[in-house]
N, CA, C and O atoms as a MOPAC input file, in Angstrom:
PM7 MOZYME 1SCF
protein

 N     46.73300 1    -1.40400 1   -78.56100 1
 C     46.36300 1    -0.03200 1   -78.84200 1
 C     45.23900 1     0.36900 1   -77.89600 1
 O     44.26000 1    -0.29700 1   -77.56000 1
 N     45.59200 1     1.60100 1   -77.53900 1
 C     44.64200 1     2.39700 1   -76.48700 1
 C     43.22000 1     2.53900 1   -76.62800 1
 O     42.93500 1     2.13800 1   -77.75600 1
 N     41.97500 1     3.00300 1   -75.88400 1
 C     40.74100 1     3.17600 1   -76.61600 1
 C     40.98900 1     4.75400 1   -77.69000 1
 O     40.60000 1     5.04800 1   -78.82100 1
 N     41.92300 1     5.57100 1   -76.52100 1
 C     42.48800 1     6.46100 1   -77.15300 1
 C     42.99400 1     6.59900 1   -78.22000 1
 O     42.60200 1     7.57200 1   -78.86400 1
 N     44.03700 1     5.72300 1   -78.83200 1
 C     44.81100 1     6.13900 1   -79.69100 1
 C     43.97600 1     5.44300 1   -80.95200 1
 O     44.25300 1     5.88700 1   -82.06600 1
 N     43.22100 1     4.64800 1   -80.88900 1
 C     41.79700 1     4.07600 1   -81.75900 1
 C     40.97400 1     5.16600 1   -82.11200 1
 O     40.37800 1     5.16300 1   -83.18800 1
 N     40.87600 1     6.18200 1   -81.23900 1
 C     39.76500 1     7.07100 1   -81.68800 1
 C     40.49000 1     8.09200 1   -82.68600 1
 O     39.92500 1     8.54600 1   -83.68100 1
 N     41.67900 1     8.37400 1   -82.34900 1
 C     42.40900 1     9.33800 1   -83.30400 1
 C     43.74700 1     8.63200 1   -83.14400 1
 O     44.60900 1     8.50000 1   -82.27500 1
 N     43.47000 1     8.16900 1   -84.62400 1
 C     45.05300 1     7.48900 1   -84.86300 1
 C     46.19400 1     8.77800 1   -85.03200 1
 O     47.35000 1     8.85700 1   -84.61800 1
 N     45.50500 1     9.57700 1   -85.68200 1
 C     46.23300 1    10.47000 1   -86.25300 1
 C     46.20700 1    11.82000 1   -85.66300 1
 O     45.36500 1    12.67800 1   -85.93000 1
 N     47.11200 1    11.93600 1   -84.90900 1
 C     47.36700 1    12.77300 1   -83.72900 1
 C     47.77500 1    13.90300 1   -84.06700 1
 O     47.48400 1    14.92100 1   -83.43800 1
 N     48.52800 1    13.88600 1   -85.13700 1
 C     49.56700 1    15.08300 1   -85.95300 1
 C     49.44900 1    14.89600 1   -87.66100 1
 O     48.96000 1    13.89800 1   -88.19000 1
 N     49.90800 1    15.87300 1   -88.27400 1
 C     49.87700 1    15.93500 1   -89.22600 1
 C     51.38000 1    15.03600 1   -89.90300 1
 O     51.58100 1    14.69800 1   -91.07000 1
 N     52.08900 1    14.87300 1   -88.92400 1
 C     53.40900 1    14.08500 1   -89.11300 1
 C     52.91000 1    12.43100 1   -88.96300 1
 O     53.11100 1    11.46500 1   -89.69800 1
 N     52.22000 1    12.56300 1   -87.75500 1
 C     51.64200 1    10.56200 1   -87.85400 1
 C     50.93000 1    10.45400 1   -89.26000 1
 O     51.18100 1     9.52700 1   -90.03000 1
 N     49.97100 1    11.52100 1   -89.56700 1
 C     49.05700 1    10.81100 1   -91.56300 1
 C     50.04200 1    10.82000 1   -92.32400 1
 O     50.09900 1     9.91700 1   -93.15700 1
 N     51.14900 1    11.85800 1   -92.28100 1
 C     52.49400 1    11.62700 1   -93.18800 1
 C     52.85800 1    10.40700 1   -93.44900 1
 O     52.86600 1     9.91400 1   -94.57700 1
 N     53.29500 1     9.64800 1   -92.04900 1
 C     53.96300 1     8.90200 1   -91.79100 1
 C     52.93400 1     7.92000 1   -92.33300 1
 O     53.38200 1     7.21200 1   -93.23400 1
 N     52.10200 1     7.78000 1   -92.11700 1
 C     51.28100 1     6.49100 1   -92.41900 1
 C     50.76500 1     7.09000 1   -94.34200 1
 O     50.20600 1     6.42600 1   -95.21500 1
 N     51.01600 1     7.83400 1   -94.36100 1
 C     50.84400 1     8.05300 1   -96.24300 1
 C     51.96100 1     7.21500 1   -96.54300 1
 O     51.84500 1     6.09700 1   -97.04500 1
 N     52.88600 1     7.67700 1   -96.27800 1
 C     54.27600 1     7.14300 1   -96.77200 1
 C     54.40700 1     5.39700 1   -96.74500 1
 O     54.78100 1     4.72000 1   -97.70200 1
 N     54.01500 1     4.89500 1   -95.45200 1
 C     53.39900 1     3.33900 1   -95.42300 1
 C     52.38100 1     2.74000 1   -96.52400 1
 O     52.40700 1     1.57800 1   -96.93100 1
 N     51.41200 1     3.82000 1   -96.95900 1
 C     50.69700 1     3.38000 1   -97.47100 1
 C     50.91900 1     3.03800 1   -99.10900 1
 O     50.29700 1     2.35900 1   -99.92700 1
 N     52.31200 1     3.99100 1   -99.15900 1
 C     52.35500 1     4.37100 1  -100.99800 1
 C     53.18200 1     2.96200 1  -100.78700 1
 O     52.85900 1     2.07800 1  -101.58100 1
 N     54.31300 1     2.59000 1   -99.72600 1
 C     54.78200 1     1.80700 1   -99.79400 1
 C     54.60600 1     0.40300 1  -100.47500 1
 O     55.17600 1    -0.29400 1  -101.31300 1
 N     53.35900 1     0.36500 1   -99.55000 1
 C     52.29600 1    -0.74000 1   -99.97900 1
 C     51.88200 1    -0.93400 1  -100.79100 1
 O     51.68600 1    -2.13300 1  -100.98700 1
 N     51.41500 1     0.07700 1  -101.92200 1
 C     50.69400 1     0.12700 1  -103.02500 1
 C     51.72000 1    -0.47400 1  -103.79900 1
 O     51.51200 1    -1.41800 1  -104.56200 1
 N     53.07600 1     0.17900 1  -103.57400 1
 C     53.86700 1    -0.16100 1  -104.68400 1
 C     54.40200 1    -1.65300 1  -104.89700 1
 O     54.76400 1    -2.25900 1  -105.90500 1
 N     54.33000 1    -1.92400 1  -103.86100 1
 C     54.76500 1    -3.59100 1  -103.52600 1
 C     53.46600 1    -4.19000 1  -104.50700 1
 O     53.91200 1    -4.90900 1  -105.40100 1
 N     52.19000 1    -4.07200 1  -104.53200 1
 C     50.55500 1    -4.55600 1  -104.93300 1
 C     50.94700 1    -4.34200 1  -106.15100 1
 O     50.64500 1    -5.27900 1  -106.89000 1
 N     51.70100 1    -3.17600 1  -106.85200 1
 C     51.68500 1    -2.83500 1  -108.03700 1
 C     52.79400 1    -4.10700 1  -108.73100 1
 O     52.49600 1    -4.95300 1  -109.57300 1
 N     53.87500 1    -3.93300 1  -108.18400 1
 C     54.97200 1    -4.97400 1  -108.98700 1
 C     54.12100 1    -6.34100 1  -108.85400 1
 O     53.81600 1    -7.05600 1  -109.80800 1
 N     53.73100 1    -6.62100 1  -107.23900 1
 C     53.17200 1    -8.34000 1  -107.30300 1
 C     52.22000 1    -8.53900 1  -108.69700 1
 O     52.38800 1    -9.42500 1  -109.53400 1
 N     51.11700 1    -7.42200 1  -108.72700 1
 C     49.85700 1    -7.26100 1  -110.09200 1
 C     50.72000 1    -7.70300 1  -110.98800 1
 O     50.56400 1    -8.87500 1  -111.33000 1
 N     51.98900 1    -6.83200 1  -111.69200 1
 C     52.84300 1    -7.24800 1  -112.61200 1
 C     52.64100 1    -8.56200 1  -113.07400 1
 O     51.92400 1    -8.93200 1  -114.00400 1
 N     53.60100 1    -9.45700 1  -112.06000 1
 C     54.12500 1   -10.39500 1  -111.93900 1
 C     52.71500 1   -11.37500 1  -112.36800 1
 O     52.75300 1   -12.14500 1  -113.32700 1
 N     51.70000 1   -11.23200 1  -111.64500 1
 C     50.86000 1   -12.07100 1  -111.92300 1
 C     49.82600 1   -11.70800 1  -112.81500 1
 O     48.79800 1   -12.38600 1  -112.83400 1
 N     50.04600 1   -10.10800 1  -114.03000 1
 C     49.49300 1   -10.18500 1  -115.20000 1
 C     50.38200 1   -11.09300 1  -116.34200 1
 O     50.01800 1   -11.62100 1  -117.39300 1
 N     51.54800 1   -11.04300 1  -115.74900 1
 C     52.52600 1   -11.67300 1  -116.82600 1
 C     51.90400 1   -13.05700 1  -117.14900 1
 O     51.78300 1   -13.52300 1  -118.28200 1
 N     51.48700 1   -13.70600 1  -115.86100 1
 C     51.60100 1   -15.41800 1  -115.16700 1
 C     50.48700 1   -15.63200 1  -116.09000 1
 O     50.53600 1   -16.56300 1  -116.89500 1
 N     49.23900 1   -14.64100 1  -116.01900 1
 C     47.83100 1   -14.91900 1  -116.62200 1
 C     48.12900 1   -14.87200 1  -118.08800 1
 O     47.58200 1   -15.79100 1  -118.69800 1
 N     48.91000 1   -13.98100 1  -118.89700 1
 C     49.39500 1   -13.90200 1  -120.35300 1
 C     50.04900 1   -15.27100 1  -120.79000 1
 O     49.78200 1   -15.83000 1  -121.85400 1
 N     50.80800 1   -15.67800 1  -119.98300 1
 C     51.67100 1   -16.67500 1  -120.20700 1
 C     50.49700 1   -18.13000 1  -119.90000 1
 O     50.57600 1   -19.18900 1  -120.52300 1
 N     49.81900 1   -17.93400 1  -119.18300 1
 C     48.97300 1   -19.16100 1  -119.15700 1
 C     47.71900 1   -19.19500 1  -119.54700 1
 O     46.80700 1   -19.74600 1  -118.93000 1
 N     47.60900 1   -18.48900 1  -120.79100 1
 C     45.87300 1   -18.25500 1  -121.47500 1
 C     44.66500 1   -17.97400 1  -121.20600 1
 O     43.61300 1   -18.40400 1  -121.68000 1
 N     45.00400 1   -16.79000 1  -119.95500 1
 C     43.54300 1   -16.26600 1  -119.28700 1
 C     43.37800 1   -15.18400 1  -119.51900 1
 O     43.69700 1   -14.45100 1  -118.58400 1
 N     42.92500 1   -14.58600 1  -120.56500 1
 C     42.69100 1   -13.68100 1  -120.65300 1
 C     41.99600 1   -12.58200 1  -120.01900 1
 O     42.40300 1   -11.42400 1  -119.91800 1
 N     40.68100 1   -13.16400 1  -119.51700 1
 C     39.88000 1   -12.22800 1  -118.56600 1
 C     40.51000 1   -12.02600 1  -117.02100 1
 O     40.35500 1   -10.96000 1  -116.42500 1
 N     41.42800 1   -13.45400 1  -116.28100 1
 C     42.18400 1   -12.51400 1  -115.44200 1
 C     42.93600 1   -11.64800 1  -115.59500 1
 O     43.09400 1   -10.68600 1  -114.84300 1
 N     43.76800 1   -11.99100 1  -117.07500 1
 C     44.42300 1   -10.83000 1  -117.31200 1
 C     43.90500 1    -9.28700 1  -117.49100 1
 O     44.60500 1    -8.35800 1  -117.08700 1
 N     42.62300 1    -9.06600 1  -118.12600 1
 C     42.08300 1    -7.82000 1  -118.01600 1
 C     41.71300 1    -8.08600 1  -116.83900 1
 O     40.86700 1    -7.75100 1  -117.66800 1
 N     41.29600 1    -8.44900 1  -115.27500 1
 C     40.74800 1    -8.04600 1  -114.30200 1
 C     41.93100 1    -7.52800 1  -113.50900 1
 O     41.89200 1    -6.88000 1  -112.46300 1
 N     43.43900 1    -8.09800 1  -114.48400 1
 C     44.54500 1    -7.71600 1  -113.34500 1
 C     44.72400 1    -6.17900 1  -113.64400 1
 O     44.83400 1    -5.21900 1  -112.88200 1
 N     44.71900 1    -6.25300 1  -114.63700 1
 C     44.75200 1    -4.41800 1  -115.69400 1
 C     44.05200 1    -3.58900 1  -115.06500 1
 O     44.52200 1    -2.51700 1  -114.68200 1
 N     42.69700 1    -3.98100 1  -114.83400 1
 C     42.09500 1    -2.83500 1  -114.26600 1
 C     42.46300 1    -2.63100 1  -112.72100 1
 O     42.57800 1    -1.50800 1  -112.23000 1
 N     42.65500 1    -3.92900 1  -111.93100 1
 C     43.29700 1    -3.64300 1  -110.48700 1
 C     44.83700 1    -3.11900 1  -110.66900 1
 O     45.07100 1    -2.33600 1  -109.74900 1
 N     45.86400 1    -3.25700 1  -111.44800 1
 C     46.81300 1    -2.35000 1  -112.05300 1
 C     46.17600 1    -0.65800 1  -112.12400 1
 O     46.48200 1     0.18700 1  -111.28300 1
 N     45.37300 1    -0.43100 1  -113.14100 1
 C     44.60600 1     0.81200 1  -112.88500 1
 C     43.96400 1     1.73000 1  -111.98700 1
 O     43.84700 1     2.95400 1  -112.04500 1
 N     43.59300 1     0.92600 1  -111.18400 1
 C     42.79200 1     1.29800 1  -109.37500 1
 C     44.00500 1     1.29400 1  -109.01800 1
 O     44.18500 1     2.46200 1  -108.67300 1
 N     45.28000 1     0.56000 1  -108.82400 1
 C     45.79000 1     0.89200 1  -107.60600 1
 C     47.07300 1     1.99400 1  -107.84500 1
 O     47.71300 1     2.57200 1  -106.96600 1
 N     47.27700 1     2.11600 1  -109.67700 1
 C     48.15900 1     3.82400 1  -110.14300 1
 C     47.08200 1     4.92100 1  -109.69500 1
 O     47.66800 1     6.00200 1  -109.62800 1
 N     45.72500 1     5.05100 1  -109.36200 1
 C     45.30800 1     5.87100 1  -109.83500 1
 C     45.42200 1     6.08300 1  -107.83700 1
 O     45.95100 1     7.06800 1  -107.32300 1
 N     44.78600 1     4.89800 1  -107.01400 1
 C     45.22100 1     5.13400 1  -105.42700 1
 C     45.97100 1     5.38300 1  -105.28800 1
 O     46.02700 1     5.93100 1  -104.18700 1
 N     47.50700 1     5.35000 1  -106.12000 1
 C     48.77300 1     6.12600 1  -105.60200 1
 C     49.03700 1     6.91700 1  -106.35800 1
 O     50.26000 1     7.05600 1  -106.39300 1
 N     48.58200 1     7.49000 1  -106.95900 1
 C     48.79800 1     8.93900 1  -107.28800 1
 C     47.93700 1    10.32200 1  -106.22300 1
 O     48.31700 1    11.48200 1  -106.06000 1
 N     46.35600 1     9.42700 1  -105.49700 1
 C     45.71900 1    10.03600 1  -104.76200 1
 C     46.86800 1    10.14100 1  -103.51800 1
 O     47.13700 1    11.17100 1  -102.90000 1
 N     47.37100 1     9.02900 1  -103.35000 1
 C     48.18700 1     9.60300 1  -102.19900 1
 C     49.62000 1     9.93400 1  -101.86400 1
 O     50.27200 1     9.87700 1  -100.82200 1
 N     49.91200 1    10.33200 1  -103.21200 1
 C     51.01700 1    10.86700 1  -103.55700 1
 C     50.44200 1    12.32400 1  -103.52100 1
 O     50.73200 1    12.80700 1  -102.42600 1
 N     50.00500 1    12.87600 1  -104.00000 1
 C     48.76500 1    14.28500 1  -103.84500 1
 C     48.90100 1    14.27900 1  -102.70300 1
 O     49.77700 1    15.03600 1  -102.28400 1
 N     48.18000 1    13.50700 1  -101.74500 1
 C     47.98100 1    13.77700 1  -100.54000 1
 C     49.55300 1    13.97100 1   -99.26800 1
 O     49.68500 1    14.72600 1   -98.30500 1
 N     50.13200 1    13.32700 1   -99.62700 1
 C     51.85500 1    13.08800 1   -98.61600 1
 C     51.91700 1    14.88900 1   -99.10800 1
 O     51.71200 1    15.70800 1   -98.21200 1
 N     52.20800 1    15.40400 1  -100.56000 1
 C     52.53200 1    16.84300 1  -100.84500 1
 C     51.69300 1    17.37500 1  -100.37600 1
 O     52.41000 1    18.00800 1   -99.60200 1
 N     50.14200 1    17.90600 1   -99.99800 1
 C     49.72200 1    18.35000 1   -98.96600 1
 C     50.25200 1    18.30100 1   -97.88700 1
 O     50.92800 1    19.23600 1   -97.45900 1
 N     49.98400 1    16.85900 1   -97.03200 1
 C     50.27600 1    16.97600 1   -95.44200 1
 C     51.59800 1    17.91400 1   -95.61400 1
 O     51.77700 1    18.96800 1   -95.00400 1
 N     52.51200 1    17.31700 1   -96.58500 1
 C     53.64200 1    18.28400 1   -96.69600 1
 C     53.30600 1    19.68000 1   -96.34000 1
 O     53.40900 1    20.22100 1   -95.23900 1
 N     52.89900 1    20.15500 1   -97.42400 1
 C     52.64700 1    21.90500 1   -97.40400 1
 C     52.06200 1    22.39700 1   -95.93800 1
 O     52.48600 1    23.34800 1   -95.28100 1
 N     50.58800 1    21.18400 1   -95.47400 1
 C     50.25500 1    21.74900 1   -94.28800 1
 C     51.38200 1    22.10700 1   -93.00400 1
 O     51.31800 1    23.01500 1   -92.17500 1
 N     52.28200 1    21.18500 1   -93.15400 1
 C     53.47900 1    21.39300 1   -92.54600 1
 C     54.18700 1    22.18400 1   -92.18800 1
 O     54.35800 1    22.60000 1   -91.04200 1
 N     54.91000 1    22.61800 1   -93.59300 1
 C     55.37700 1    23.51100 1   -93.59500 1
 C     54.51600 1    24.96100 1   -93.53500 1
 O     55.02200 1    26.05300 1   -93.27400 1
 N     53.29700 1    24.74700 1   -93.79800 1
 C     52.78800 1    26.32900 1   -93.23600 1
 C     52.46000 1    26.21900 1   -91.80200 1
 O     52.44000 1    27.31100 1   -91.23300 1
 N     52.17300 1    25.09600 1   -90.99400 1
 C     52.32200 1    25.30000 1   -89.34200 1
 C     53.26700 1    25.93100 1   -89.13000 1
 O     53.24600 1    26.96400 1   -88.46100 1
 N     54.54100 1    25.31500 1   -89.79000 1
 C     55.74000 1    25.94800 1   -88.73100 1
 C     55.84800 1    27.41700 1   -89.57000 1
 O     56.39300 1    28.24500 1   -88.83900 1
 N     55.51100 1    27.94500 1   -90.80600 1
 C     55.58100 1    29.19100 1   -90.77500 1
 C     54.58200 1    29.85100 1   -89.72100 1
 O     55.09000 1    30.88000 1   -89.27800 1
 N     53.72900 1    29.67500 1   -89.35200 1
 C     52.61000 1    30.39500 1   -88.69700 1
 C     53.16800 1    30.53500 1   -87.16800 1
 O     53.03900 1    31.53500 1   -86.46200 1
 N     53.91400 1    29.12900 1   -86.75800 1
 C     54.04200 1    29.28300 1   -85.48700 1
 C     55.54600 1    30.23900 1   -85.18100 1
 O     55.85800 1    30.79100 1   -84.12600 1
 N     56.21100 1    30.21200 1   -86.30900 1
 C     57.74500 1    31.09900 1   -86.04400 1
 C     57.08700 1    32.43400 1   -85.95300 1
 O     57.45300 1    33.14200 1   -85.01500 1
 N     56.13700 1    32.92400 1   -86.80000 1
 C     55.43700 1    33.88200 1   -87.09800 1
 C     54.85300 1    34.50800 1   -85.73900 1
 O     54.59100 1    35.68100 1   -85.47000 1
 N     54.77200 1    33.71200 1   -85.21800 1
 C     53.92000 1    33.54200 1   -83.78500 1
 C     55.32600 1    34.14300 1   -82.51800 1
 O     55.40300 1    35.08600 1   -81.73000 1
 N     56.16600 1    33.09500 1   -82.87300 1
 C     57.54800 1    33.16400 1   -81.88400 1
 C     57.95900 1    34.42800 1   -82.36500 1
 O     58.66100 1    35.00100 1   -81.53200 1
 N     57.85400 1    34.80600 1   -82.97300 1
 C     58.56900 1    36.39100 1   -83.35900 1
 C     58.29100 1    37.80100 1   -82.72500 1
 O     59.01400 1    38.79000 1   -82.60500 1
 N     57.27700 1    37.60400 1   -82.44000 1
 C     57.22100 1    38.61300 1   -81.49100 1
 C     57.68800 1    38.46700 1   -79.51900 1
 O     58.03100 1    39.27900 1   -78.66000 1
 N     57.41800 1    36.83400 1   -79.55800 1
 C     57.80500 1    36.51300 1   -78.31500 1
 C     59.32600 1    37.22400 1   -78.20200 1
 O     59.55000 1    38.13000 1   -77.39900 1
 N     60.12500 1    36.79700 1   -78.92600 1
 C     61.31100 1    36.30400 1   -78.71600 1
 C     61.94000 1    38.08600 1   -79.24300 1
 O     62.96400 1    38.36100 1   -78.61800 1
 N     61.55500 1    39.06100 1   -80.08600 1
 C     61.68600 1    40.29200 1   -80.09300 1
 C     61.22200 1    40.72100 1   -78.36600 1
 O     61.75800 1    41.77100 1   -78.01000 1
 N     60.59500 1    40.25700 1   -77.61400 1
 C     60.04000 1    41.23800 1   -76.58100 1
 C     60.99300 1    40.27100 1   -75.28300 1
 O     61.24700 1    40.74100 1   -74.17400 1
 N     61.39800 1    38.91000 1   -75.73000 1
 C     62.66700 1    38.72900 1   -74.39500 1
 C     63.37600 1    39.11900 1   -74.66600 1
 O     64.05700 1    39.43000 1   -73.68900 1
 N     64.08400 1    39.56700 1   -76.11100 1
 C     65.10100 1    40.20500 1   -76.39600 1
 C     65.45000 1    41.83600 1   -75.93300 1
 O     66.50500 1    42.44900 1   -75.77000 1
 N     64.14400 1    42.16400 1   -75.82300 1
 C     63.86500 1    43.60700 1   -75.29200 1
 C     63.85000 1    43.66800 1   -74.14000 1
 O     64.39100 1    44.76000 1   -73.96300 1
 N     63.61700 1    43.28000 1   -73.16700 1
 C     63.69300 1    42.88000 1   -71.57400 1
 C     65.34000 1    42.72800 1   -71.27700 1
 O     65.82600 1    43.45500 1   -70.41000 1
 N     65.96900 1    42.03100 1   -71.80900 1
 C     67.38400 1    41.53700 1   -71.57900 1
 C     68.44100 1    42.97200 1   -72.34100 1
 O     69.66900 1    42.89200 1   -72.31000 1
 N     67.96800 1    43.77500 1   -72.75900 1
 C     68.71400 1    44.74700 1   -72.85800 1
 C     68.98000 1    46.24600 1   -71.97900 1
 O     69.84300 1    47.03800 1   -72.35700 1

């Protein structure tokens, strides 16, 4: 990776998308593994890992819901660029249309 592309990973509002979407990925994988190994702690008489798994269960619904919020933003920001910029093309493209007649 560039010194460049280090300084701004996130070039577009489509690259933080893209890397939201990686990220929920991730969470969700953390979430089933937590599962699996609150079960392991129930089943083998630890109770206090088991509440420490609960609450990291808790932190990491509550991190993916933050960036579930967040993917529907970048979303919206999205979609209002490209309204703004058609918005923009509309007069261009009325005034080549006017030239060519």
């Amino acid at each position: 990776m560039s010194s460049r592309e280090m300084e701004r990973p996130f070039e577009s509002i489509e690259s933080a998308y893209d890397f939201m979407n990686v990220l929920a990925e991730a969470i969700m994988e953390s979430i089933k593994d937590l599962h699996v190994d609150h079960t392991a702690a129930i089943r083998e008489g630890q109770p206090r890992t088991a509440q420490a798994i609960e609450l990291a269960l808790f932190k990491a619904r509550t991190l993916n819901c933050y960036v579930h919020k967040s993917r529907r933003t970048l979303n919206d920001l999205r979609t209002l660029r490209r309204l703004i910029l058609n918005e923009r093309m509309v007069p261009e493209v009325a005034g080549a249309r006017a030239q060519h007649r």
